[in-house]
Each structure stands twice: as structure tokens, then as C-alpha cells.
N, C-alpha and C positions, 0 to 999 in steps of 0.2 A: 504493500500500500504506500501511495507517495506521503509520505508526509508535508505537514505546511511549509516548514524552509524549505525541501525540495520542489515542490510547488511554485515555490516565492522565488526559488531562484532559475528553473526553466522561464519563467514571467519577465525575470532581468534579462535572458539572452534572447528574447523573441524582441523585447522591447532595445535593447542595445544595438540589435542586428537594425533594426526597422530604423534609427538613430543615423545610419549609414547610407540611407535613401531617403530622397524626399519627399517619400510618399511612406505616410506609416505602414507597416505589413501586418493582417489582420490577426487578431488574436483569437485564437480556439480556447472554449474551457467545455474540459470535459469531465461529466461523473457518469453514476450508476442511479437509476431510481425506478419507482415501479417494475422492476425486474429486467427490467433493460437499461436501457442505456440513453443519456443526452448529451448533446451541442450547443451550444452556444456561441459565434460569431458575431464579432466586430472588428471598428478602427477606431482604437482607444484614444481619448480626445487630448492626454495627455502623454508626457514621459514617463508619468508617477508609476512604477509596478506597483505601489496603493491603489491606484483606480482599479486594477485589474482585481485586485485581491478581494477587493469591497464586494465588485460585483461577484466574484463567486460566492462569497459566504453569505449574497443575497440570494441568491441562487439558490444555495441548497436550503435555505431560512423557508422558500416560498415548497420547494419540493418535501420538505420532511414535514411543514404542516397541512398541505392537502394528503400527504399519504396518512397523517395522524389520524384523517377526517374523512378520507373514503378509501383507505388500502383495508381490503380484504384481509389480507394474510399478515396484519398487525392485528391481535385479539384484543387488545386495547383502544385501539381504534373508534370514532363515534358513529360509523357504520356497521363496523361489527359488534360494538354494544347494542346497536336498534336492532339488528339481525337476531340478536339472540334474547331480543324482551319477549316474555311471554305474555304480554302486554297490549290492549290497544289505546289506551292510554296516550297521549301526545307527549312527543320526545323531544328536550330542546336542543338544538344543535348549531353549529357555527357558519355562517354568512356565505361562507364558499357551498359549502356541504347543501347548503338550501338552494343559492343560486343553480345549482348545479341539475338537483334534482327536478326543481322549477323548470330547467331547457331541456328536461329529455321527455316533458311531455308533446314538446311541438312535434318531435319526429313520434310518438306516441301515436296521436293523433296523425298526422301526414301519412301513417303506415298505415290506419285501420288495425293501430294493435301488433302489427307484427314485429315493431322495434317493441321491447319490453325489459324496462331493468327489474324486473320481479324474474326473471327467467333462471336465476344466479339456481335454483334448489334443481331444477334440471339441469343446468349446465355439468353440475355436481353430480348426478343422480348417472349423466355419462362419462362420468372420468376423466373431467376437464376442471376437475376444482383441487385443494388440499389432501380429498381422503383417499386410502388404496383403493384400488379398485382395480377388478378381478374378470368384468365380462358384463357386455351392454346391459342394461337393464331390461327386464321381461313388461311386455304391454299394461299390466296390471300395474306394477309398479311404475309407470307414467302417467298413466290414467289418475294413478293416488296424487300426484305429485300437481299434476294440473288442476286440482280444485282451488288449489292456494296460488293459481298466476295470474297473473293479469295487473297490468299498473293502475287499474281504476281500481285498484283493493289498498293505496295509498292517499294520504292528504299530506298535502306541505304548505305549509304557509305562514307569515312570520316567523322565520326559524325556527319552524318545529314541526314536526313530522309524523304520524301514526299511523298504526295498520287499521285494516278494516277486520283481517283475520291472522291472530297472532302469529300465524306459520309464515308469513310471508317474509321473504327477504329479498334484497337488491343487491344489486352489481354494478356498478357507474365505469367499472374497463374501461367502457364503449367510449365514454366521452373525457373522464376526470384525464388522460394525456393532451387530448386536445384546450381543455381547461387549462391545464397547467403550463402550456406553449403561451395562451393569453395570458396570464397572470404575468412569466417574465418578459415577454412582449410590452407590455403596460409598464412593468417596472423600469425596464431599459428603452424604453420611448424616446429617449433625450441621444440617443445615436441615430443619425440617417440611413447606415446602412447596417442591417442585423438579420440574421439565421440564427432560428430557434429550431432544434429537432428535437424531437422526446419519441424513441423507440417508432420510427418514419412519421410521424405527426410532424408536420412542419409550415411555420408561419416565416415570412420572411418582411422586411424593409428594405428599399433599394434607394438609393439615390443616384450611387456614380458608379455601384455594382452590382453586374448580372450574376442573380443565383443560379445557376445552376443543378437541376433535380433530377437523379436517376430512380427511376420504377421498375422496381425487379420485376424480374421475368418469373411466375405464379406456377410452378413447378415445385412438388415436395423433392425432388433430384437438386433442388439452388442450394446446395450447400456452399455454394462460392459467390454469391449474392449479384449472380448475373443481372445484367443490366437487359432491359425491354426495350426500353422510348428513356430521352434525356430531354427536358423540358427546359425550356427559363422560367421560372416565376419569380416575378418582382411584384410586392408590396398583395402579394395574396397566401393563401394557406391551402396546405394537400392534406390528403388522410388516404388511405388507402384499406379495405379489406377481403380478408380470401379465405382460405380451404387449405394453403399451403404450408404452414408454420405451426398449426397445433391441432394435430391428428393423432390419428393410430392406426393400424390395421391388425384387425383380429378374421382368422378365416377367409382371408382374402377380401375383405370387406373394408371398406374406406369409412370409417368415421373422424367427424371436425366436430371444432369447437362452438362454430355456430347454429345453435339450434331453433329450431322453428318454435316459439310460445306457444301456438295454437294444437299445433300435431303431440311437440313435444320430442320428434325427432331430430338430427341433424337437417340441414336443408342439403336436399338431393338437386344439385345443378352442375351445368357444364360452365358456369364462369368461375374464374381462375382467381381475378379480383377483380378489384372496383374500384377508382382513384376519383372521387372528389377533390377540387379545386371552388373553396369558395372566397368572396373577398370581404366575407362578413369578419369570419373568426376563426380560428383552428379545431373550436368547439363544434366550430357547426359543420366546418368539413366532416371533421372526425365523426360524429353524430348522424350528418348524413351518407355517408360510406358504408357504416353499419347496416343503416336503415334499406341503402338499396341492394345490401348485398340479400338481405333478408326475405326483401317484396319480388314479388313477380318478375321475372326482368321482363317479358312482354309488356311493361305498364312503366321501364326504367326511364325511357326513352322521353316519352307526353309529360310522364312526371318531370325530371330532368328539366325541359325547353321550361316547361309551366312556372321554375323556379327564378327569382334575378339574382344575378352574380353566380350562379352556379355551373359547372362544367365537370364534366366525368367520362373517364374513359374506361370499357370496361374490355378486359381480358379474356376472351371465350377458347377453353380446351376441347380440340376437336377430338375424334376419338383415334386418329394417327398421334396425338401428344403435340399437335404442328397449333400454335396458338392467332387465334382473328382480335385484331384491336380495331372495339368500335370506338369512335371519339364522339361527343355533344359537338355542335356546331360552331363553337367559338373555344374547343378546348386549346391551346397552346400546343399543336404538333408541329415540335420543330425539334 
């Protein structure tokens, strides 16, 4: 693990190096959070290796209180306290954690239900959560597990939160990266040009430079993080989701981590992923990424156009392995 003077002092030869041209050379900070991994990019306004330092330990200040406040796999956590109240009772909770919950009714709603952060007891129930697990669930036992889903069996409001039926619990995955790209987006406003990545969630700022975005190619075989399409996006946000990165196979059988709330199954489809581009928020890319990977894709398309600011291109696996990129009509292929 780097320690903070090793830290402090890589910080002194990027910033020393950059001292020798006269154009600053941008500065990366990178950690570990939500079980992957982030970025952060800029061109630090000063010489001070303090400026840089600041904003890490802003950084992580903003990443270890939303994981306090919706990371799953911290039992202390004020999401897995409300997960585990046997309670309907109203629960109070912290400003992020509300706003949060608040925006994943719109895709809620937008989907007719098929985006669902109540989904978390199925997710679980097929071997995509914390506990062992040994072999799909049998029909009866999803059937059990579906009485208690649906997000209209929550309320929030004024920072506080309660079930309708004490079994229920949530999962915010889908959107709390994209959330937390906005948060140090907002913090670090005062730079013109900045890349924020959290685990491919990515919001960018451009002024005098072109981001550059590769979109892996949606193959469980990318163990080398092959590249698909390479995009510019300046001063908008991607999200991206798929079928490729957290599965299993058992008996020659493909199950993912995205499951249908209504069936209760994985969703059986031939898209690979789904790249939102929106110019709202990275929340809402990420939000709605999930959402279209979820819904119909015969309905991706009308939905898609119907939307302002939004663009998505979606990845279709044929059954040679050979993959079709459809794009929205203003998506950035270049």
C-alpha cells in the first residue's frame, strides 16, 4: 500500500516534471472504492503538491461517506441497517442516501417497474450477493422471494425512509457510482478540464482537452479489457451495462447478474451492453444504462430518441460471437 509520503512524493515529481514545460502535465489520483477502482484527472492550478494532496483526501472524505451510507457489504452501513429492520416504521437517514433513493424512482417509473432497487433479495437468492451459494434457485423459491419486490413497497421523503413490508430490501449498485462521479465532479468544479471515473462510470469537463473514452468490447473472453468504439466526450457522462463481468456458468448454462424484478430471472438477451451518454449527470447515465439494459430493447430505441440529452449505443452478440453496434442518432461515433 503507498503510503502518504510516498504519495506526496510521486505528487512532487509529476508536479516538478510539469515545472519543465509550459504547459502543466495533468495529474492522475488514483484509489480503490466500491470494489473497484477510481480516476481522477486534472491540470492542477498550482505548483503546491498541497493542492494535489487536498484534493485526494477530498476524494476519499466524499467516497468513504457514501459507501458508509449505501455500500452493501459494510454491515454498519445506513443501508444495511434499513435492510435489516424488521420494521416498517420510518428510518432516518443522511441527505445523499435520500437524494439518491429519490432519483431511482424516475427510471422506476420510465421502466414500468423493470428498473427496481428492491431487486437486491433476488439478486442474492442467485449468487450475485455476499452468501455461498451452491446452485440456481428452484421456481418456488423465487416465486417466495417476489412477494416482497417491487419499489412501490418503499417511501422516502424528508430523509427518511420505510418499508411497506418488513422483508424488503435495496441495492443502489445501479446508480450510488454514478452518484458519487457527481459529488467529486461538484467538489472539483473550480478546474476546467477534469475526468472522473468510478469502476467505467464517467463524467468529464473539457475546456482545452479532448477526453478520450474507450468501450470495451462485451465478451466474458475480455480478460484484456479490449477496446470496441473510442469516443470523445467533453463536458458529458457515460455509464455503461452488460452480461459480461459478473456471471457464472453452471451446466453449460449462462447466468448474470442482472435480473428481471418481474420474472425474477436473469434477463435472457442477445445485447452484450449498453453505453448511455447523458449531459444531465453520471447518475443518470448510470441509472439509465441499467434501466435499458433491463427493458425490452425492441422499445430501446423510441425510448432512447423520446429522451433530451441522451445517447446510447448498444452492443448486440450475434450467435457466431461476431458483435453489431447500434448507435442513437447523435451518439458520438468517432
Amino acid at each position: 500500500m503507498m503510503t502518504l509520503a510516498n504519495r506526496l512524493a510521486l505528487l512532487l515529481i509529476l508536479l516538478l516534471f510539469s515545472c519543465s514545460s509550459p504547459q502543466k502535465e495533468i495529474v492522475s489520483i488514483k484509489g480503490s472504492t466500491m470494489g473497484t477502482t477510481y480516476t481522477v484527472k486534472f491540470f492542477p492550478l498550482t505548483n503546491n503538491p498541497i493542492e494535489i494532496e487536498d484534493n485526494y483526501i477530498l476524494i476519499e472524505k466524499i467516497l468513504k461517506d457514501i459507501n458508509q451510507q449505501m455500500s452493501t457489504y459494510i454491515p454498519s452501513s445506513e443501508i444495511s441497517t434499513f435492510n435489516q429492520l424488521e420494521s416498517t416504521d420510518w428510518f432516518v437517514i443522511s441527505e445523499d442516501f435520500s437524494n439518491v433513493v429519490e432519483q431511482s424512482f424516475k427510471y422506476y417509473d420510465l421502466s414500468d417497474g423493470q428498473y427496481d432497487i428492491t431487486v437486491m433479495p433476488l439478486v442474492n437468492l442467485w449468487g450475485f450477493g455476499p452468501d455461498i451459494f451452491e446452485s440456481p434457485p428452484s421456481k418456488a423459491m423465487i416465486d417466495s422471494v417476489k412477494t416482497f419486490i417491487g419499489q412501490d413497497l418503499i417511501d422516502v421523503e424528508n430523509q427518511k425512509i420505510r418499508k411497506k413490508d418488513s422483508r424488503v430490501q435495496i441495492d443502489l449498485s445501479s446508480i450510488a457510482k454514478g452518484y458519487a462521479v457527481d459529488k467529486i465532479f461538484n467538489a472539483l468544479n473550480r478546474y476546467d478540464d477534469l475526468f472522473i471515473e468510478i469502476g467505467g462510470e464517467i463524467r468529464t469537463k473539457s475546456k482545452s482537452k479532448d477526453w478520450k473514452i474507450g468501450i470495451n468490447t462485451p465478451s466474458i473472453t475480455n480478460f484484456e479489457n479490449d477496446i470496441e468504439l473510442i469516443i470523445t466526450l467533453n463536458n458529458l457522462s457515460i455509464a455503461t451495462s452488460g452480461n459480461y463481468r459478473n456471471f457464472y456458468i453452471i451446466d453449460d448454462k449462462f447466468y448474470h447478474h442482472e435480473i428481471n424484478p418481474k420474472t425474477g430471472y436473469p434477463i435472457s438477451s442477445n445485447l452484450g451492453s449498453i453505453s448511455i451518454i447523458s449531459d444531465k449527470s453520471c447518475l443518470d447515465a448510470d441509472g439509465l444504462s441499467t434501466m435499458f439494459y433491463t427493458v425490452d430493447k425492441k422499445l430501446t430505441k423510441d425510448m432512447i430518441e423520446s429522451l433530451d440529452g441522451v445517447e446510447s449505443l448498444a452492443i448486440v452478440v450475434n450467435n457466431d460471437k461476431t458483435f453489431i453496434k447500434e448507435f442513437s442518432s447523435n451518439f458520438p461515433n468517432n
